[in-house]
N, C-alpha and C positions, 0 to 999 in steps of 0.2 A: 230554271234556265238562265245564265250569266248572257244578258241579251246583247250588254257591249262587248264583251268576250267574241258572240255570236259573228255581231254585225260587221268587227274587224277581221276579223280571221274570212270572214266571207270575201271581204272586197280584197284581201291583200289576194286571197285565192283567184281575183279576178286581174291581178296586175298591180293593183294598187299598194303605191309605201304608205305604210302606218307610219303619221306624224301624230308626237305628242301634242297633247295640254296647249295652247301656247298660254304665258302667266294672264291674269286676269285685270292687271293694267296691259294694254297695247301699247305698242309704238307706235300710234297713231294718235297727233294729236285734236285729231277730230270727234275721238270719242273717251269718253270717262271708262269706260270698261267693256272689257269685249262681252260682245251682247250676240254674237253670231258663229257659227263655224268656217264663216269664210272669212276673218275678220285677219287673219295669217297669214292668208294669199291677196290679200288686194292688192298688193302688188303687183304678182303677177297678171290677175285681171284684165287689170290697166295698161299694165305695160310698163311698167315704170323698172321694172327689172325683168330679166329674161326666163323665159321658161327651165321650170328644172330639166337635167335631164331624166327621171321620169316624170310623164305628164300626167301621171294619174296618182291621187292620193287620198290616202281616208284617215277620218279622226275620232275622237269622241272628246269635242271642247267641253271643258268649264265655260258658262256664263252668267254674266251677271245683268239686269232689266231693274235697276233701280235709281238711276239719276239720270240725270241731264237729259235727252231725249226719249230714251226707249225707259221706261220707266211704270213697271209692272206692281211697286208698292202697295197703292192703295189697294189693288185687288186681293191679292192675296190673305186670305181669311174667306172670303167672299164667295170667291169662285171654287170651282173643284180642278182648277189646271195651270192659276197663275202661281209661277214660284220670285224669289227675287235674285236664286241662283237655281239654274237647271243643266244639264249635262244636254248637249246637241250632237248628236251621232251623221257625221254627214260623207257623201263622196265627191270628189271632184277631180275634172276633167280642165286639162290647160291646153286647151285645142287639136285634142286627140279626139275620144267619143264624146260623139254627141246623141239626139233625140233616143234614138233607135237603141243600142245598146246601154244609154241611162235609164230606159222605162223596162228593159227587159230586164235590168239587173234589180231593178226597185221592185217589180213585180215575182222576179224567183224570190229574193229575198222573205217579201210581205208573207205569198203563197204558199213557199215552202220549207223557209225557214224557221219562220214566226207558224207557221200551221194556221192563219188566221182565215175563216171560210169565205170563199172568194161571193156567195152570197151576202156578205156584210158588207164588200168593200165596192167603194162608189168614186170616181175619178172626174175631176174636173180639167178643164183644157179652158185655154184663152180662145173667144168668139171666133177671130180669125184664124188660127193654130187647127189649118187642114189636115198639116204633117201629124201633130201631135195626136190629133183623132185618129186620123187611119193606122197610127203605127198602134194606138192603145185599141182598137178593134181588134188587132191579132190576139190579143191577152182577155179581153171583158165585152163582154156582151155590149153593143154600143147605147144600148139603153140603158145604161148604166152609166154612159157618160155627158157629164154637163156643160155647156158652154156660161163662161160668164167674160165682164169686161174686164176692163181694165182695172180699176178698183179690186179686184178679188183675184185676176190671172195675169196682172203685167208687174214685173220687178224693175226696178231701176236701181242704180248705187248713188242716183243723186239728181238735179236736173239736164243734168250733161253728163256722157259719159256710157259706160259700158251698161246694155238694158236688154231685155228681154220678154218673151211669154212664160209662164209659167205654170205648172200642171199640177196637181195635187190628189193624194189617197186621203178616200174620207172612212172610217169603220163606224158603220150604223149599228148603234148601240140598243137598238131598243124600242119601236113605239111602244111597248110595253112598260116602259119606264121613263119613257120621255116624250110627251105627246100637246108641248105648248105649242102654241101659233107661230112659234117663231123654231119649231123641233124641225126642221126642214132643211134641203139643202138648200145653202146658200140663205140659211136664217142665223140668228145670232143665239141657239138654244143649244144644248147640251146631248140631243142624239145622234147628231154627224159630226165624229169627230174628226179632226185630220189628222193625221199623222206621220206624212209625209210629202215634203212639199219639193220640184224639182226646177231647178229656175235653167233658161234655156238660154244663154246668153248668146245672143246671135247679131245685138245692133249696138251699132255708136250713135247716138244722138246728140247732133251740135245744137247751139245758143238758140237756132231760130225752129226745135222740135223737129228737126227732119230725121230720118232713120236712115243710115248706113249701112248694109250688112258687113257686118266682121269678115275676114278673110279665116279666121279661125275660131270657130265659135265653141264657146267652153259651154262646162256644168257645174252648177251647186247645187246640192242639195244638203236637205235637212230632215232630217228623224228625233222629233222628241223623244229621251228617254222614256223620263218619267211618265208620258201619256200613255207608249208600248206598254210599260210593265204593267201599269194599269188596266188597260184589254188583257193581257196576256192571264190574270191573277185572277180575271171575272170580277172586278168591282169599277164603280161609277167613278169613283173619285180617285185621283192621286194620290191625296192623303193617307188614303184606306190601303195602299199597296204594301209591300215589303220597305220601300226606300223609307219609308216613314212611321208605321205604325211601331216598330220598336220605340223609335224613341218617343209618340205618344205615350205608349203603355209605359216606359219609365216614367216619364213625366205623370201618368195618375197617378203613380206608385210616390213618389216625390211628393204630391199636393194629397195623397190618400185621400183619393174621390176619383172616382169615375167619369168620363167625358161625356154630358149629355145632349140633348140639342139644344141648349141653349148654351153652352159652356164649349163647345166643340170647336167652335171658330175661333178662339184661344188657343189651344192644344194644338191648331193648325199654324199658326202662326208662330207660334213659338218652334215649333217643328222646324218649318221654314223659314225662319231666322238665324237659327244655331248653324245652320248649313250655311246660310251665306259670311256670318260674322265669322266663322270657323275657319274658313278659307280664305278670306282676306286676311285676316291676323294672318295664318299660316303663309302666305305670301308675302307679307311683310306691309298690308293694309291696315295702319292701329287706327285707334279716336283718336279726332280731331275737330276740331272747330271749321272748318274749312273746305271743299275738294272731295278727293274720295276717303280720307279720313272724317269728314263727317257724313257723309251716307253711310260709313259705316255704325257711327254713334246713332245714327235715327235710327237703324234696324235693329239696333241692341236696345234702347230704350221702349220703340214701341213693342218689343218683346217682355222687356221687363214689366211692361205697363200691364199687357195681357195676365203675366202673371200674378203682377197686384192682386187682378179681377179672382184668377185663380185661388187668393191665400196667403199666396207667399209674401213674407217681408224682410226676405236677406236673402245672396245671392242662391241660383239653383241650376244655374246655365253651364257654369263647367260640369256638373253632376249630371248632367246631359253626355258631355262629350266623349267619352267610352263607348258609348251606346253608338256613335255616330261614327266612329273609328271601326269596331265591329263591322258595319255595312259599307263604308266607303274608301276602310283605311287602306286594305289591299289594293286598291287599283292608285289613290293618289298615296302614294309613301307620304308625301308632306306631313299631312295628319297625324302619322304617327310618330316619324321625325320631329315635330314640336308640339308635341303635349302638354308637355309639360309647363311650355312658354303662353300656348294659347289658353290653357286654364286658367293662368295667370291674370292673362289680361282682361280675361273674360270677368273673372270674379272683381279685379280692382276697377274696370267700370261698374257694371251691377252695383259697387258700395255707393260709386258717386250718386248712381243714379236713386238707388232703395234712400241716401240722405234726405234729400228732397222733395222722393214722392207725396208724401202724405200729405206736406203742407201744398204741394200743390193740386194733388187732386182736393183738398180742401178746398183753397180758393178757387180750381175751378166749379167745383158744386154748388159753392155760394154766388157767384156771377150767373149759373147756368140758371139758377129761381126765377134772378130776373132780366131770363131772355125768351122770346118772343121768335122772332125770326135772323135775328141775327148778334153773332156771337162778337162783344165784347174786345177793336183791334189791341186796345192798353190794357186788356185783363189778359189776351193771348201773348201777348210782348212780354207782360212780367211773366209770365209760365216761362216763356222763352229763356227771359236773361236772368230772371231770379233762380228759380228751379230745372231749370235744364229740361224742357218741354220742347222739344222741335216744333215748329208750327206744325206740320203734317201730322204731328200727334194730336194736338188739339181738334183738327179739322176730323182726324178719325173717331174720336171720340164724342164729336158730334155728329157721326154720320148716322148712325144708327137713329137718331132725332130728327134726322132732315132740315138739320140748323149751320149756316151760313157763319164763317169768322168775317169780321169786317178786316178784310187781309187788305184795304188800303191804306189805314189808320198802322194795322201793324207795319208795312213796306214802310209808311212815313217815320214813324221810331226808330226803326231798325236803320233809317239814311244816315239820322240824327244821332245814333250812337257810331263813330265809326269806328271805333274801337273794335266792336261785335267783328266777328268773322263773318265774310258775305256767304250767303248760303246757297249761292250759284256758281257753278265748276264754270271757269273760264278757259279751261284748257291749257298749254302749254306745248313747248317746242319748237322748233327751228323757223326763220323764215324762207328758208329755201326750199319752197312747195314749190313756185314755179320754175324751178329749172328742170330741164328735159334731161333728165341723168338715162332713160330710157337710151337716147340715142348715142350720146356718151359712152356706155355698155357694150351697145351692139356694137359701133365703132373699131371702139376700144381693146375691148374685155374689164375686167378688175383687175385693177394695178394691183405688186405684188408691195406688202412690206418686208422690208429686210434690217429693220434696227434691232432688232432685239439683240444684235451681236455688233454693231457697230454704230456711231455716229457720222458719219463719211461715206459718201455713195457718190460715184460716177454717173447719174442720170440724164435723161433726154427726157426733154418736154414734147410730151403729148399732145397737150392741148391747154388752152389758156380760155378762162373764162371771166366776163366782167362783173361787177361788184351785182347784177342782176343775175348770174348763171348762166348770160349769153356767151355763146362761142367765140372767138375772137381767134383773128392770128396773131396779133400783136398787143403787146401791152408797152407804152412809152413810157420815160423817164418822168415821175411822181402820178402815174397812175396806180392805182389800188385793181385787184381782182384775183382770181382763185389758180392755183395750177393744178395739173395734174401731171404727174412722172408717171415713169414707165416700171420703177421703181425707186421706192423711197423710204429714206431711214426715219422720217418724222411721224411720229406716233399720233394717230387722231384719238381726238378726245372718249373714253370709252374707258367705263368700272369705275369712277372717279378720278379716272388720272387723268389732267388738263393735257390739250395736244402741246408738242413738241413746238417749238419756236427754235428761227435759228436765220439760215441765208441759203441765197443760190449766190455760187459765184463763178468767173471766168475772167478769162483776164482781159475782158473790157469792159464788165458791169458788174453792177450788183443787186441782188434782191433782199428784201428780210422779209424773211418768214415771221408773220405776226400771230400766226394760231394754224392747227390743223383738223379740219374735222370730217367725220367720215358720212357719206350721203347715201344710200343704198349698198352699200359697200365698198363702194367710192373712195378711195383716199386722197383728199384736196388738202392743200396748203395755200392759206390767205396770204397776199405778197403786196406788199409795196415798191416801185419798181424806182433805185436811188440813183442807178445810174443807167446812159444809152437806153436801148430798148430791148424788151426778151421775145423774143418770137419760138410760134411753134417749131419743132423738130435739133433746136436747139440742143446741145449734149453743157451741162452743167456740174460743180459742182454742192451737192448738196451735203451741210452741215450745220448741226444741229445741238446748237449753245447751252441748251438746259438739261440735258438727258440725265448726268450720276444727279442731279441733289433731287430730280424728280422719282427718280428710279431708288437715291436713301428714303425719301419720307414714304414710298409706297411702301418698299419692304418693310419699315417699320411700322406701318397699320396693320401688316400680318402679323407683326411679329405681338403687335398691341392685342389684338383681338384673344391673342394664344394666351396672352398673360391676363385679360381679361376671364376668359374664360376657367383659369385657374384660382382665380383669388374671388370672382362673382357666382361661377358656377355653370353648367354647360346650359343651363337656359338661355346666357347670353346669344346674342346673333343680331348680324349686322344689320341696320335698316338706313344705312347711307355713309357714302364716304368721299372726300376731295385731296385731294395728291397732287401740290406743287413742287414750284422747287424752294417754295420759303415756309411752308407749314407742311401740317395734316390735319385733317378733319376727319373723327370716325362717329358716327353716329349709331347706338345698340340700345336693343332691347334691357330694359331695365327700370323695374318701378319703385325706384327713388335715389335720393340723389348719393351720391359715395361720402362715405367717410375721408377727413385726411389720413388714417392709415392706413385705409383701402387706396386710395390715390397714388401714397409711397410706396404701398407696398406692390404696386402694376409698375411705375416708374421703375423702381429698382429690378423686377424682372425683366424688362423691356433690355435695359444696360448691361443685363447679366448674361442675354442671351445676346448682345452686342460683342462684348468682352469676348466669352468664349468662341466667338469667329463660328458660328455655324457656316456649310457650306450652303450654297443656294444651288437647287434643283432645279431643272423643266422636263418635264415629261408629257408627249402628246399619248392620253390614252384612250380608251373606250370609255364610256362616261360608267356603265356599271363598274367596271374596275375600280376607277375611280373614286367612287365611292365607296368603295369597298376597304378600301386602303383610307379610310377615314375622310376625305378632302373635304372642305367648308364648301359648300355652293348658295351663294345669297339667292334666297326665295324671290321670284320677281323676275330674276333673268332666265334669258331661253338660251335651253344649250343642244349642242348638237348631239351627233351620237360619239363624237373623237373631243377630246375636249384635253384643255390644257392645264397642268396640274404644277405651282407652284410649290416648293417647298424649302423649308431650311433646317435640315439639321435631323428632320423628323418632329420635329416640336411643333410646326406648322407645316402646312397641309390644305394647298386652299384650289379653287378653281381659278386661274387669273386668266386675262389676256395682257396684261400691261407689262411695264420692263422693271426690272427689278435690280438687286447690286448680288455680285457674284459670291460676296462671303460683310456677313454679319459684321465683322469688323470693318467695312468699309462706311457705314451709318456711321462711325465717330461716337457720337454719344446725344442723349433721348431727354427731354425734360416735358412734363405736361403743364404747360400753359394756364391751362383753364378747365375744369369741369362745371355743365350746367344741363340745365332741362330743354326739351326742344318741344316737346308736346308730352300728356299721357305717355308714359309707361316706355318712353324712351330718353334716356341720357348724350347730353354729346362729351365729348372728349377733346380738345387741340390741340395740337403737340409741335415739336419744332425737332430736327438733327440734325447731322451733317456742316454746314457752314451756317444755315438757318441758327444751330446751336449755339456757333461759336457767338453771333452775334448778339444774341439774346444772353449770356453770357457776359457779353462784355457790358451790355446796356446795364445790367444787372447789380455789374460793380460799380459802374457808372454812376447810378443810384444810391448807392449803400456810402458812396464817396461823398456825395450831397449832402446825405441825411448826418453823413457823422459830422462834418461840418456845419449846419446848421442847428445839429443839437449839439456844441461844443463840447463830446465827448467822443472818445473812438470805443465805446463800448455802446456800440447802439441800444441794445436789448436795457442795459443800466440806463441811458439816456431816455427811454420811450418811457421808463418807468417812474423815472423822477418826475417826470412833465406832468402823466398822468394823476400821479399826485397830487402838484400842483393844481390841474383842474378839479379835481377832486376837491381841495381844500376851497378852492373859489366859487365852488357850486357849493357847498354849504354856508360860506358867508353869504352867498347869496340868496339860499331859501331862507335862512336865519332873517336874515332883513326883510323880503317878502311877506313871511312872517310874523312881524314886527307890523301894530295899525297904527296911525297917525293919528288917533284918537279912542278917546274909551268908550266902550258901547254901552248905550242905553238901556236902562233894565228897568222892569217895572213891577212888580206884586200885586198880582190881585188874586186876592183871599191868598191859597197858599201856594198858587203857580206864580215860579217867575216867566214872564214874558218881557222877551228881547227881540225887539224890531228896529232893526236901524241901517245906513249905507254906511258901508266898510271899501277903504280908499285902495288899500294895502291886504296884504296877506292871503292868506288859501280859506276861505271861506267855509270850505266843505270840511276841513280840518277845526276850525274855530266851532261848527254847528256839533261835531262830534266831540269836541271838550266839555260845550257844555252840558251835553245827554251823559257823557262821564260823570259830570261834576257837579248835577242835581237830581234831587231824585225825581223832582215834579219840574217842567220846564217844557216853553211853546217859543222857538227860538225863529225868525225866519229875516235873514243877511240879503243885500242887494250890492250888487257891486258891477259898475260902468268900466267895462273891458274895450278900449278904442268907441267905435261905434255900435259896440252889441251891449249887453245885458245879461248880468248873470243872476239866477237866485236860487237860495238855498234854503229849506224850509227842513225842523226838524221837531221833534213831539215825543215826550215821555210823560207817561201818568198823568193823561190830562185830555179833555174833550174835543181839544182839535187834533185835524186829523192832518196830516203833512199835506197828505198828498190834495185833498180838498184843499188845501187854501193856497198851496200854490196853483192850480186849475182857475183860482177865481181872481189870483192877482197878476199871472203871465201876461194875459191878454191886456191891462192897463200897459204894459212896454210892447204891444206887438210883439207875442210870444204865446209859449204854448207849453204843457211839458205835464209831468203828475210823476209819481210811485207809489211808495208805501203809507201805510198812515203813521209812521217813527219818523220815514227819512223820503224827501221829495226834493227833485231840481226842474228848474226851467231855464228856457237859455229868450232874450226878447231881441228888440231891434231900435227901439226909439228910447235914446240917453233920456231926451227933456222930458220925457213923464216918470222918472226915476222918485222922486220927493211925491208925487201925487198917490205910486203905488205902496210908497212907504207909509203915508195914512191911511191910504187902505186896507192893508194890512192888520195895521195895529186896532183899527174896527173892527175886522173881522173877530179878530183874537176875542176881544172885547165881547163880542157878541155870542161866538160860539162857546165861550168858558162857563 
């Protein structure tokens, strides 16, 4: 039974539109990853945008519970139901049905879809929630349903805000298999599970806790997947179902061994890993040190670590991903759309990670002897920054011990390097949370744009807001705040392309447009106001200063991307990009840095498909078309179902919103700047065209004029080479003299070892010690020499009873120092000049004594 298959085609049958996926970063900069099925709509929730026109809709989200708040990690291996990505099957209602026909539709479902026996299924209700009992009495026996508080039946989005009672399906699995003190409803044991949970949104609750009721009260609900499949298959655990056990069984097959109970919690983890790293990569989530590029490096390493335990000692986690495509690839295309990229990147972590395990599960074995009750802050710091250990890896590794990391001592390291990447997601995004764009909206409507064909519009101001997102009617001469038209040619910020800058004008005043960016759909333009005052309902006009060199450098990061993908290979794909009117910035998938003929040879296709004048396309189409006809769509963004399909020529092929130039020949001409790394396994790129070019161009000669003038030749390339030379010739006079000691060294015989102990003023020491192990057969030679205020020494030994490295060990420390090797060849480095002569007699005792 295809259950998500099931549960959509149910709800759509009930009215409901199927909304995709939404990607698993959010546009909300409140959370690190969507962790909920409602997580798409909270907008409308709120209010902050208006209801769709249909009010009812159903999904099956991607989520992700492993950072920042909602944060389900450590569980997993553990339990039989925490994942760190799970699939959330949910329905909802924007102020249409409520109570009554969401328990009706959750119970035909559970009843008679799922066939689950309604002797198993157990319903809880919030203490006060009259309604919600009498209406679940029509459907369950009421002894079967429970009252609890707050704590287990009331939902909130926050401490203010839109809130509710909330009702839940439990499926009793078993006294027969589950019979602890805590097997109970409303215990915290594994034979009442839930399964579906329906949240009643019916109140607003302000600052001081009082409850409001809503004038339209919604619904969310929630259906684990993974738990259904799980009842549905007849097993206890998750793991044990369909969504997972393939790729266990490949994984023994992999480690050729069998999962047992002691080994199983491994094979779970790894399972459940692959899934979540899988899908981030495939959205365009890489490693990183940082944010949710490193949540995603913990879950990959504490997987790789599991696998240690299992065996393995080089990567095994893409040899997983087929297996995982097989089961998930049909429903998310992504998966199988980049395979080929996420293998990739999957196996080039795993190497980093397989470099450094040993040594560090070594050093933590050896720290772990001598621990007692708590673990080591400077043993888990160095795991951390020497071997690539996440703390949470550590702390898991000691959980099974019931031993404590002294994680104060490590926070204090970790302040003390700042360099290290902070390992807490601070969020991101706009600060315009508090404006009421809700009312705006309703107002208003959503203003249209109309640039993509012009730079010049006849506009009227709608509304004017201050540098807060308060309403205003007027804005005065050198006042700053937002406008909105009614319609407008200035492009808000959105795909990388910086918004539109420019002016309002009229022939009494004037505005500059300093930026434009878009707020719920919103399109505002930031103003400064130069001349008289602009008040609402004003008619203006709007024009917009930067549009072609903005609209050359975007079209040429398409045009970049196509040529990349020709000379790199189609694995490449986009994972960020910025578009003004004085560069480009494209940031792609790629794990390592380009050649200069890879460089030249994207440059020169970029100009060639310049040259030949491609047309530029726009077509609005249905997004399956769309893809169908080849179009790039960056993983990460959400698109509708009509979607807008950039092209030039046929060579490119992309989903854009931005503005673009109408024929390839209008870019001028392309140069790349710079290529460099930006993290793991991705490359940047910066480029320049259009007047951007000419300028860099000119800078260019600018320079090359300098340089022949300062190398008084006009063949530069001849002139760098004669210089070079020249340095060349004065770095050998000058090791020649280095070289060169300011006195002869001291030798001495005894029996038939020469022994040479003396301080050397001049020259390379370590070069003089190896002349003369050349140039005897029997010799105990050991050089000291005063570097500023340090100490050097060099100790060396052929055919003869001392031993290098022993007797530099026993003369470093006479100069506050420290050091050893081999018994032929040994160095120390000290700190104290004035006991130089003291360890020089020491020395030569030593010698003396050990010959």
């Amino acid at each position: 039974m295809d259950i998500r298959k099931e549960y959509l085609e149910f709800f759509k049958s009930k009215g409901h539109e199927v909304i995709s996926s939404m990607p698993l970063v959010p546009d909300d900069p409140t959370l690190m990853f969507t962790n909920a099925g409602m997580v798409q709509f909270k907008d409308i929730f709120t209010g902050a945008v208006p209801r769709p026109v249909n009010p009812r809709a159903t999904s099956c989200q991607l989520c992700v519970r492993a950072g920042g708040k909602h944060n389900d990690l450590e569980n997993v291996g553990y339990t039989a139901r925490h994942h760190t990505l799970f699939e959330m099957l949910g329905n909802f209602s924007f102020g249409d049905y409520f109570k009554e026909d969401a328990i009706a539709y959750a119970w035909e479902f559970v009843t008679v879809n799922l066939a689950l026996p309604i002797e198993k299924l157990w319903v809880t209700v919030h203490d006060s929630d009259d309604e919600a009992f009498e209406i679940w009495s029509k459907h369950i026996d009421p002894s079967r349903i429970m009252r609890f508080g707050d704590k287990d039946n009331f939902w909130s989005m926050g401490d203010t805000g839109a809130c509710g009672p909330c009702s839940e399906i439990f499926y009793d699995q078993g006294e027969e298999h589950f019979n602890g003190p805590e097997d109970k409803m409303g215990g915290d044991g594994d034979r009442f599970l839930e399964i579906w949970n329906l949240v009643f949104m019916q109140y607003e609750r302000s600052s001081d806790g009082t409850l409001t009721a809503l004038p339209k009260p919604s619904i969310d609900t929630g259906m684990g997947l993974e738990r259904v499949m799980a009842i549905k298959e007849g097993v206890f655990n998750n793991f044990d179902s369909s969504n997972f056990q393939p790729i266990i069984k490949k994984l023994e097959e992999l480690a050729e061994k069998e999962a047992t109970s002691e080994t199983i919690g491994s094979y779970r983890v790894i399972a459940d890993h692959l899934r979540a790293n899988s899908f981030m990569l495939s959205q365009g989530i890489l490693f990183g040190n940082e944010g949710r590029p490193y949540v995603n490096r913990r879950i990959m390493r504490r997987a790789v670590r599991h696998g240690y335990l299992l065996g393995f000692r080089e990567p095994f986690m893409a040899k997983l991903y087929d297996t995982l495509c097989d089961i998930m690839g049909s429903h998310y295309s992504e998966l199988v759309e980049q395979k080929s990229y996420v293998k990739e990147q999957l196996t080039l972590e795993e190497e980093r990670f397989f470099k450094t395990i040993d040594s560090g599960m070594t050093l933590f074995n050896e720290e772990l002897k001598n621990t007692k009750d708590l673990f080591s802050g400077e043993i888990a710091f160095k795991l951390y920054d020497e071997k690539g250990f996440p703390l949470d890896l550590t702390e898991d590794m000691l959980r099974d011990r019931d031993i404590k990391v002294d994680v104060e001592k490590f926070e204090e390291l970790m302040s003390l390097q700042k360099a290290k990447a902070k390992a807490a997601w601070k969020g991101s995004g706009d600060s315009a949370t508090e404006g009421d764009f809700k009312t705006l909206i309703e107002k208003y409507g959503i203003n249209e744009f109309v640039g993509y064909n012009t730079t010049t519009f006849e506009s009227k101001i709608v509304a004017l807001l201050d540098e807060s997102f308060n309403e205003v009617q007027a804005l005065e001469k050198g006042q700053s705040g937002w406008v909105m038209l009614d319609k407008t040619p200035f492009y808000a910020t959105s795909g990388g392309q910086t918004g539109d800058i420019g002016a309002l004008e009229d022939e009494g005043h004037i505005a500059i447009v300093k930026d434009t960016q878009k707020f719920h759909g919103l399109n505002l333009s930031k103003i400064k106001v130069e001349k008289s005052n602009l008040k609402v309902g004003e008619a203006v006009s709007a024009v917009v200063v930067n549009r072609w060199e903005v609209a050359k450098h975007h079209s040429a990061t398409h045009l970049l991307q196509s040529a990349l993908k020709m000379v790199l290979g189609d694995t490449v794909s986009q994972a960020g990009s910025l578009n003004d009117s004085n560069r480009l910035r494209f940031d792609f998938t790629y794990p390592k840095a380009m050649t200069n003929e890879e460089i030249e040879e994207v440059e020169d296709l970029v100009n060639s498909m310049i040259i030949r004048g491609l047309p530029g396309s726009v077509e609005e189409l249905p997004i399956e078309e769309a893809k169908k006809k080849g179009a790039i769509a960056m993983f990460g963004e959400k698109y509708g179902d009509m979607v807008r399909v950039v092209g030039f020529g046929g060579i490119s092929v992309e989903f854009c919103g931005g503005t673009h130039v109408r024929n390839t020949q209008d870019i001028g001409s392309f140069y790349i700047t710079k290529e460099s790394g930006v993290s793991a396994g991705v490359r940047r790129i910066e480029a320049v065209c259009g007047l951007a070019a000419i300028k860099y161009t000119k800078e260019y000669i600018t320079k090359v004029n300098e340089l022949q003038n300062e190398l008084k030749n006009s063949d530069i390339i001849l002139g760098v080479k004669k210089l070079k030379d020249q340095i060349k010739e004065l770095k050998r006079e000058l090791e020649e003299a280095q070289n060169s000691i300011s006195a002869p060294i001291t030798e001495e015989m005894i029996g038939d070892i020469k022994v040479v102990v003396d301080i050397v003023n001049n020259g390379d020491i370590k070069k003089i010690v190896d002349d003369y192990k050349n140039g005897n057969d029997k010799v105990a030679i050991m050089l000291i020499q005063a570097k500023g205020d340090k100490v050097m020494l060099v100790a060396g030994s052929k055919n003869c009873s001392v031993k290098a490295g022993d007797w530099i060990k026993a003369i470093a420390p006479i100069v506050g120092g420290g050091g050893g090797g081999r018994p032929d060849f040994a160095q120390a480095g000290g700190k104290d000049v004035s006991k130089i002569e003291e360890a020089k007699k020491a020395a030569l005792e030593f010698a003396k004594e050990n010959l």
